[in-house]
C-alpha positions in Angstrom: -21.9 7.2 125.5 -24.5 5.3 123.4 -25.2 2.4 126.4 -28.1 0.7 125.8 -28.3 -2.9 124.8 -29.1 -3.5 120.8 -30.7 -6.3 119.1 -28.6 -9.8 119.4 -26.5 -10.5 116.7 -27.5 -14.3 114.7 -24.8 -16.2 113.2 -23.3 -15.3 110.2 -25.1 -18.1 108.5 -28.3 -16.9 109.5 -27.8 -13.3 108.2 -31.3 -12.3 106.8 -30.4 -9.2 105.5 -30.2 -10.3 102.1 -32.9 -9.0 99.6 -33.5 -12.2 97.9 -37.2 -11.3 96.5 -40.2 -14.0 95.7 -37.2 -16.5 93.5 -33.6 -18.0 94.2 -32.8 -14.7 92.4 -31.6 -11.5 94.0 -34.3 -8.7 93.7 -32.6 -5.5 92.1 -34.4 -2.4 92.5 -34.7 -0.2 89.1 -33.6 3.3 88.3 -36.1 5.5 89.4 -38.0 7.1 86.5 -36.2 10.2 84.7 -33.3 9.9 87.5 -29.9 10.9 86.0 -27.2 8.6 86.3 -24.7 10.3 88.1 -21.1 8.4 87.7 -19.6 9.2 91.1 -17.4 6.2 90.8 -14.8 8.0 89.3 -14.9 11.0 92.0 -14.3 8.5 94.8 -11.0 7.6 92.4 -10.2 10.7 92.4 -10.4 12.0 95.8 -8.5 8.4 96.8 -5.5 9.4 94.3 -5.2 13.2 95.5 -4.7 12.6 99.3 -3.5 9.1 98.8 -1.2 8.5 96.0 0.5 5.6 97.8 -2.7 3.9 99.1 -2.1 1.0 96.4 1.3 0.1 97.6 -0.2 0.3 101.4 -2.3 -2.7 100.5 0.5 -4.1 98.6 2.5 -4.4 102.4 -0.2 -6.8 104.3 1.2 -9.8 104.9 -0.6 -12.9 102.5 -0.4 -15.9 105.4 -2.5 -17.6 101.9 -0.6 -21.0 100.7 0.7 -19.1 97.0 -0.3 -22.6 95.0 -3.7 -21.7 95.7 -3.8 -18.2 95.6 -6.7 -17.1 93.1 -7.6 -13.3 94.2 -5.0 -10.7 94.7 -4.3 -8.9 98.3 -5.2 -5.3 96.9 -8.3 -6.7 95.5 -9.6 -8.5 97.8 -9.1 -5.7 100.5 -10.7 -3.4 97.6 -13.8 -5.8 97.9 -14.1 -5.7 101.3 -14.0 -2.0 101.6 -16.6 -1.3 99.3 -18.8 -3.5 101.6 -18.9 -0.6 103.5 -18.5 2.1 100.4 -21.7 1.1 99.2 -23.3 0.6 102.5 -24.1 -3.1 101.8 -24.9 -3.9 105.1 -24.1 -7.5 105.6 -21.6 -9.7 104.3 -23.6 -12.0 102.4 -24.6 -8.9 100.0 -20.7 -9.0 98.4 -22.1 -12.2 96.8 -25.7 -10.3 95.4 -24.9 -6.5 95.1 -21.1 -7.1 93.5 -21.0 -10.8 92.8 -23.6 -10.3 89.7 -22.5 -11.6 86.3 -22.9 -8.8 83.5 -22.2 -5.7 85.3 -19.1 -3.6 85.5 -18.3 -4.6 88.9 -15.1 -6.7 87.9 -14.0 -4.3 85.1 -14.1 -1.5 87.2 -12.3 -3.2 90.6 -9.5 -4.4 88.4 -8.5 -0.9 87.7 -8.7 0.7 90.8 -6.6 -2.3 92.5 -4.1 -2.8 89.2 -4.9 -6.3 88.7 -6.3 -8.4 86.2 -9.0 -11.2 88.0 -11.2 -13.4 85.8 -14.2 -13.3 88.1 -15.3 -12.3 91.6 -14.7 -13.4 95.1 -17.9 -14.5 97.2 -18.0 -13.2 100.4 -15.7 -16.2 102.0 -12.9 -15.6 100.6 -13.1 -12.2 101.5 -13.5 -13.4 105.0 -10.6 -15.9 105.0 -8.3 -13.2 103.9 -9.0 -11.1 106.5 -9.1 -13.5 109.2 -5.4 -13.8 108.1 -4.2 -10.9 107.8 -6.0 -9.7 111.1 -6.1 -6.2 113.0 -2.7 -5.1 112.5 -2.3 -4.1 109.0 -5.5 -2.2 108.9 -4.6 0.0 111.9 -0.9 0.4 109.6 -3.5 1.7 106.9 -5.4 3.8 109.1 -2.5 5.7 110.5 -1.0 5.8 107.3 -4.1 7.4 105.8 -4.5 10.3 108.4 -0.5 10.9 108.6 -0.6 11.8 105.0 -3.5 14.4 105.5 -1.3 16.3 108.5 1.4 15.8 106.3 -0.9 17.8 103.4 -2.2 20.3 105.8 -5.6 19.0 105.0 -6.8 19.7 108.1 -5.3 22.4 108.7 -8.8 24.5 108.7 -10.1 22.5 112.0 -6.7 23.3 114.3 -7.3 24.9 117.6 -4.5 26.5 118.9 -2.6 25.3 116.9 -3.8 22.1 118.2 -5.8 19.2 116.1 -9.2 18.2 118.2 -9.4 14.6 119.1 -12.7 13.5 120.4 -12.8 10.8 122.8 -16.3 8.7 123.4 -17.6 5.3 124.1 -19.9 3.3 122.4 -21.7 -0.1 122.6 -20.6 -2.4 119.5 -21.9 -5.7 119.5 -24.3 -7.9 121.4 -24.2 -11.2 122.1 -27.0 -13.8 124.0 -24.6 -16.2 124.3 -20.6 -16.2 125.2 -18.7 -15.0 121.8 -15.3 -14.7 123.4 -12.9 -14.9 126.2 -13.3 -10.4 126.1 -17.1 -10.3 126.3 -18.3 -8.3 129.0 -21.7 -9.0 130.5 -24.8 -7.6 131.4 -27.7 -8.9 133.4 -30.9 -8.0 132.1 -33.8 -9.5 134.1 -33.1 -13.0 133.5 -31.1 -12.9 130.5 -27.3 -12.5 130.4 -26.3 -10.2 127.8 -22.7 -10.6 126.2 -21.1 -7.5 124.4 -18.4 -5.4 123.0 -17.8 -2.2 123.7 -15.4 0.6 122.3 -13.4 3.8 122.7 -12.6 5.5 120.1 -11.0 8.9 118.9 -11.9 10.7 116.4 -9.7 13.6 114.5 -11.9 16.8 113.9 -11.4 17.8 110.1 -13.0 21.0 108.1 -16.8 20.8 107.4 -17.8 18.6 110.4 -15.2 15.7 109.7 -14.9 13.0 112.2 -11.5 10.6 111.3 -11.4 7.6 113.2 -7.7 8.3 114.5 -7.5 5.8 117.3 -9.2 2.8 119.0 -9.9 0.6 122.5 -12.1 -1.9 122.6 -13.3 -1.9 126.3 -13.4 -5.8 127.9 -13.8 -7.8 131.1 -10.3 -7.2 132.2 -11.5 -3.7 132.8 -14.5 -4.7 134.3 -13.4 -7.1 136.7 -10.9 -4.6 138.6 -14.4 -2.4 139.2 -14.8 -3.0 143.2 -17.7 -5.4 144.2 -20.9 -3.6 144.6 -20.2 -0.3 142.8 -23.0 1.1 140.9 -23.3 0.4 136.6 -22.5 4.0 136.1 -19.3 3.5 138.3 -18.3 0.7 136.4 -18.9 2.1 133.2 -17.0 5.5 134.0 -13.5 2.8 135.4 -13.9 0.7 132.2 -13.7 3.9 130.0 -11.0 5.9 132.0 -8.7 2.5 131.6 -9.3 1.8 128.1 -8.8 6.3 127.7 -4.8 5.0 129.4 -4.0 2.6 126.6 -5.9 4.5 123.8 -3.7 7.5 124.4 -0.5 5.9 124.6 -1.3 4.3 121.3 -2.2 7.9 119.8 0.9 9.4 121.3 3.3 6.0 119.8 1.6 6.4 116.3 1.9 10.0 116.6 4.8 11.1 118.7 4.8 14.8 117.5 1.1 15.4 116.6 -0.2 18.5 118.7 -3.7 16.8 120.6 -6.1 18.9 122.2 -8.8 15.8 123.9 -12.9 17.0 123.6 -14.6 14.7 126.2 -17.9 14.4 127.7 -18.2 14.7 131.7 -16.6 11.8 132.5 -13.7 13.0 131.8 -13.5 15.9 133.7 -11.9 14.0 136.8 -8.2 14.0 138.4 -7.3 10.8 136.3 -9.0 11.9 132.9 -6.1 15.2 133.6 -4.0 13.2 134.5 -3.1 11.1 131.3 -3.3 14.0 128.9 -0.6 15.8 131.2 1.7 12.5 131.0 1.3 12.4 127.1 1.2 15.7 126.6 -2.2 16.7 125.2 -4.2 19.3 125.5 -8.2 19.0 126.9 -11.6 20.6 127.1 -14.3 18.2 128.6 -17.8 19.0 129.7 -18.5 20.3 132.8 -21.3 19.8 134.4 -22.6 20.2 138.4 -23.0 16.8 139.3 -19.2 15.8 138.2 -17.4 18.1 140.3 -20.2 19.6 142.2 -17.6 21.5 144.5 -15.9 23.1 141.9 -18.8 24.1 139.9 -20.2 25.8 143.2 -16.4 27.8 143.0 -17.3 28.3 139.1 -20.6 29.9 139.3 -19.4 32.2 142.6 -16.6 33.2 141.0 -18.2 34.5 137.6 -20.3 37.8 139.0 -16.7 38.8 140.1 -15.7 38.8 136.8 -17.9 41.0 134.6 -15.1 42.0 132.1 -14.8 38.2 131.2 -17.9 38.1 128.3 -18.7 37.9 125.1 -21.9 38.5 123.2 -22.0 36.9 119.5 -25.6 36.9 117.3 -25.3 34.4 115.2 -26.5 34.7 111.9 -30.0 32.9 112.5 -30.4 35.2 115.0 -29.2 33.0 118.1 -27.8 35.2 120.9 -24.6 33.4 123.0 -22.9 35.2 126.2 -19.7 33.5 127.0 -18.2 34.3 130.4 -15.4 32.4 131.3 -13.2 31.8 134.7 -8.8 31.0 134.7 -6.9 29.6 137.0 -9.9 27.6 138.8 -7.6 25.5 141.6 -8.7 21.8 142.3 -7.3 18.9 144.6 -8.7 15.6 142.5 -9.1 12.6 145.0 -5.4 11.4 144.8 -4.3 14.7 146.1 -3.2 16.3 142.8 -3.6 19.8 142.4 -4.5 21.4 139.2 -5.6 25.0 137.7 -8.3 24.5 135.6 -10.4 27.2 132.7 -14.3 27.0 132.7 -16.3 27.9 130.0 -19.7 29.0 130.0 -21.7 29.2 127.0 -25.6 30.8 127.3 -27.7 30.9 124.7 -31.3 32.6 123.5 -32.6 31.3 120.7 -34.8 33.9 118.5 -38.6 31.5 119.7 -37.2 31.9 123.5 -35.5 28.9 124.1 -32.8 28.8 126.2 -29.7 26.1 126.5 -26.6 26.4 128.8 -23.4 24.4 128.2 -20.2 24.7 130.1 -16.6 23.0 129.6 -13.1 22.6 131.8 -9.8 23.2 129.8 -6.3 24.0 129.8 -6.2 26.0 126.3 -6.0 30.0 126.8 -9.4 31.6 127.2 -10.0 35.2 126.4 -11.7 37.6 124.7 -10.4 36.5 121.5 -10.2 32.9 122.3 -13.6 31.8 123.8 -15.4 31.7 121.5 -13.1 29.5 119.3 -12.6 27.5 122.5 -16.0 26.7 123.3 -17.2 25.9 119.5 -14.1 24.5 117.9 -13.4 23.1 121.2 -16.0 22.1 123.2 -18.8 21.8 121.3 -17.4 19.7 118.6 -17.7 16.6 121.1 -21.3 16.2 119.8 -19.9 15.2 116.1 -18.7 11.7 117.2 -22.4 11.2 118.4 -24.0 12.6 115.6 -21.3 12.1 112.5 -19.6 9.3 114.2 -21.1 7.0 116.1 -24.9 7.5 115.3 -24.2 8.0 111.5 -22.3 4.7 112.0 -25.4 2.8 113.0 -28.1 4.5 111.0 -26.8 5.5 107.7 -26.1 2.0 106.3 -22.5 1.3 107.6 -24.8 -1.1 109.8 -21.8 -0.3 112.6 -23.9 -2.9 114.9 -24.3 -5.4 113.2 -21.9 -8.6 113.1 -19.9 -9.1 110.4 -18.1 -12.0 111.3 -18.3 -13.9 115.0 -15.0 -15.5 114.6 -12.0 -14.2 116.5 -11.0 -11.6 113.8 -14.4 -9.4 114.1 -12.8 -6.6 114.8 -11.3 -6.6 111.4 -14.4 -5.6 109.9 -15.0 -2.3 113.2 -11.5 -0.8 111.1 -12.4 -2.0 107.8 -15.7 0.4 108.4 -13.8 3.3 109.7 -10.9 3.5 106.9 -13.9 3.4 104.7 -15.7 6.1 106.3 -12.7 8.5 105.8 -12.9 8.3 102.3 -16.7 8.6 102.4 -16.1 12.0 104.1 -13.4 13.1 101.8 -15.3 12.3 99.1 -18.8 13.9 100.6 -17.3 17.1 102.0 -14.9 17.5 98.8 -15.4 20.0 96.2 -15.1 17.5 93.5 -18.9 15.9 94.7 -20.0 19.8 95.5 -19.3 21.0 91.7 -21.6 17.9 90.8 -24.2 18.7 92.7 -24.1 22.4 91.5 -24.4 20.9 88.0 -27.5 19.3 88.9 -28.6 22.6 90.6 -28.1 21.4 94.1 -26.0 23.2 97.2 -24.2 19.8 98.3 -23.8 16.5 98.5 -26.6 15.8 100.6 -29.3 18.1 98.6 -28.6 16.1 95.6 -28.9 12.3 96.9 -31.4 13.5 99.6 -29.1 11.2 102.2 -26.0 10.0 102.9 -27.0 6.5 102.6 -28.5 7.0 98.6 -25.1 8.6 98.2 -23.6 5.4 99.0 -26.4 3.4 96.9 -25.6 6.2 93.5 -21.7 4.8 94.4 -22.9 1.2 93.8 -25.1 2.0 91.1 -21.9 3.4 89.2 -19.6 0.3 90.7 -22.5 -2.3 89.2 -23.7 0.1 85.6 -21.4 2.3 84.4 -17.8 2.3 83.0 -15.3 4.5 85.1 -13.0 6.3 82.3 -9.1 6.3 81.9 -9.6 9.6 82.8 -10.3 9.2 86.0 -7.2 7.3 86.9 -4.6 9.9 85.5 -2.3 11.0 88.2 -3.2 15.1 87.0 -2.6 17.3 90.2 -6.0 18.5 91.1 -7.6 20.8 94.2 -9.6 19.5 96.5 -11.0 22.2 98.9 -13.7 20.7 102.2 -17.1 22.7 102.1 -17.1 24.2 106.4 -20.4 25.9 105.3 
């Protein structure tokens, strides 16, 4: 769990983040020289339309608390505003009025045909606010479950199941940070002197072909958690109680939005614990957490005894860069957790030599069947997959231009903008990891999406660049059934 306190947020007034240049005019920043324009606008239409033909009546069912006399903007677009804010990687609020705002470009033409409605001109930022303020959390988490039910429903996904199971990863991460009080929730922090206010966040993510990370459920973590941590317990105790009560509620809001979706949890090693088992046996979930010695140092001690009695139970693989991994695994470990439950546990061990020497050693707890056959699967599909909501989750999240961090509104509905940036961020992926962007890229002589912008974040800025300059065809919106296919290379 990313922990460590970030830069304080300023008010929304103060947000400096805006590229005004040396005048009271924006600065724009020109097409590099001999760079092709590459119209990815209408791919992003596209990919919406195949896996979510209904996504404009979705916006169509927020509620509109907006007194109808003086209604100027449309619902659909206005939502469609704010989720290009995070599309295009725009970074603060403020840039809605600079980057899209713009008279003379193709901004409005182009909005008013993805979101079927006619508007004479643009929102500023605002009223984009306002709307959202009103039509709060609820509607957006509809969306999101909407969004992913309709991929299970395609078998989408299909290529990432474990066991039949879908992998959910589970982590925590520090949100926002505050130096003075922001809400009622914040929890604190004392840093020397200073008194640090925050927001913190568990969230799940559903693991999807080629290294996709879908935001599938989420707990914000606040002081009612914190203050039922006993007096004098250590930071990392209180950290690990927060988490393992906000894991409670997350899950029973997973398992009410999707009663009959087979869950297998992927956790770092604070959930390997008594409680951590506990809830996915109640909801019915499957899990493989990390395991590591100092968790459950007694029944690592059983763990590594145990495993020169069982020489039959490995597997060598060579990968094909020439990395050598032994797996040797372990059933039916027994363990009493600290309320006296008793549980039979699988460990995992994965060893590996990398072809310069190196050497790294990883183990995991679960209740999947491990075999021969299954291990490996286990223990990459599995286990290992845990890492992608720290590296295509969370840290993308921060660093790529979502500007996850940073505040997008201090008023009460700020957590608007937290599922704004994640319903956004699955059709980012769809779009990155789809073969529609990979046959472009080919085109241009490149192997993926990533070879031909050189980053994730000029993707998004080639996305604006056709939003702002070029016209997105009729074409584009034609309900033709097309394939789709995810690149796992």
């Amino acid at each position: 769990m990313d922990r460590q306190p970030q830069a304080s947020q300023g008010p929304a007034g103060r947000d400096s983040s805006a590229d005004r240049g040396p005048g009271p005019d924006p600065r724009h920043h020109p097409e590099a020289q001999g760079r092709p324009a590459l119209n990815i606008g209408p791919l992003l239409v596209r990919t919406l339309h195949h896996f979510f033909p209904d996504f404009r009546d979705w916006l169509d069912a927020f509620p509109d608390a907006r007194d109808p006399a003086r209604r100027t903007y449309h619902r659909r677009f206005l939502l469609w505003v704010g989720l290009f804010l995070f599309l295009c990687k725009l970074g603060s609020r403020r840039q809605i009025d600079f980057q899209l705002g713009e008279l003379g470009t193709r901004v409005l033409a182009n909005l008013n045909r993805l979101a079927g409605t006619q508007q004479a001109s643009l929102p500023v930022n605002q009223t984009v606010d306002a709307y959202l303020a009103g039509a709060g959390c609820p509607p957006l988490l509809g969306l999101r479950r909407q969004m992913i039910a309709r991929l299970v429903r395609s078998r989408a996904l299909e290529g990432a199941r474990l066991q039949g199971q879908y992998v959910v990863i589970i982590d925590g991460s520090g949100y926002l940070v505050f130096r003075r009080r922001h809400c009622e929730h914040c929890l604190t922090r004392q840093c020397g002197e200073t008194t640090l206010y925050l927001h913190q966040v568990l969230e799940a993510k559903l693991v999807g072909p080629g290294g996709m990370v879908l935001s599938i459920a989420t707990e914000f973590i606040d002081n009612h958690d914190q203050a039922e941590t006993p007096a004098g317990a250590g930071e990392e105790r209180g950290k690990q109680d927060c988490e393992l009560k906000a894991l409670r509620r997350l899950v029973a809001r997973l398992r009410q939005e999707f009663p009959q979706l087979p869950i297998c949890l992927s956790g770092d090693g604070l959930y390997a614990c008594g409680e951590a088992f506990q809830i996915a046996q109640e909801y019915r979930l499957g899990f493989i957490h990390v395991f590591k010695p100092g968790r459950l140092p007694a029944l690592w001690r059983d763990f590594q005894a145990l495993l020169p009695l069982c020489p039959e139970q490995q597997v060598l693989v060579e990968t094909p860069a020439g990395v050598r991994q032994e797996y040797r695994w372990v059933n039916d470990l027994d363990y009493q957790d600290s309320d006296g439950r008793r549980w039979r546990l699988n460990a995992v061990q994965c060893e590996e030599t990398h072809p310069d020497g190196q050497k790294g050693t990883w183990a995991w707890l679960t209740c999947l069947r491990v075999t021969a056959r299954t291990v490996q699967a286990v223990a990459t599909q599995g286990g290992r997959q845990r890492w992608c909501i720290e590296n295509q989750g969370f840290h993308l999240q921060k660093h790529s231009g979502l500007n996850l961090e940073h505040a997008y509104s201090e008023g009460e509905h700020w957590a608007v903008y937290y599922y704004l940036l994640q319903i956004a961020h699955i059709l980012l992926q769809l779009l990155e990891k789809g073969s529609l962007l990979r046959r472009l890229a080919q085109q241009q002589g490149k192997g993926s999406a990533v070879a031909l912008f050189g980053s994730l974040k000029n993707m998004a800025e080639r996305l604006l660049e056709s939003l702002r300059n070029l016209a997105w065809p009729e074409e584009a919106f034609a309900r033709a059934r097309i394939q789709i296919r995810f690149d796992s290379s």
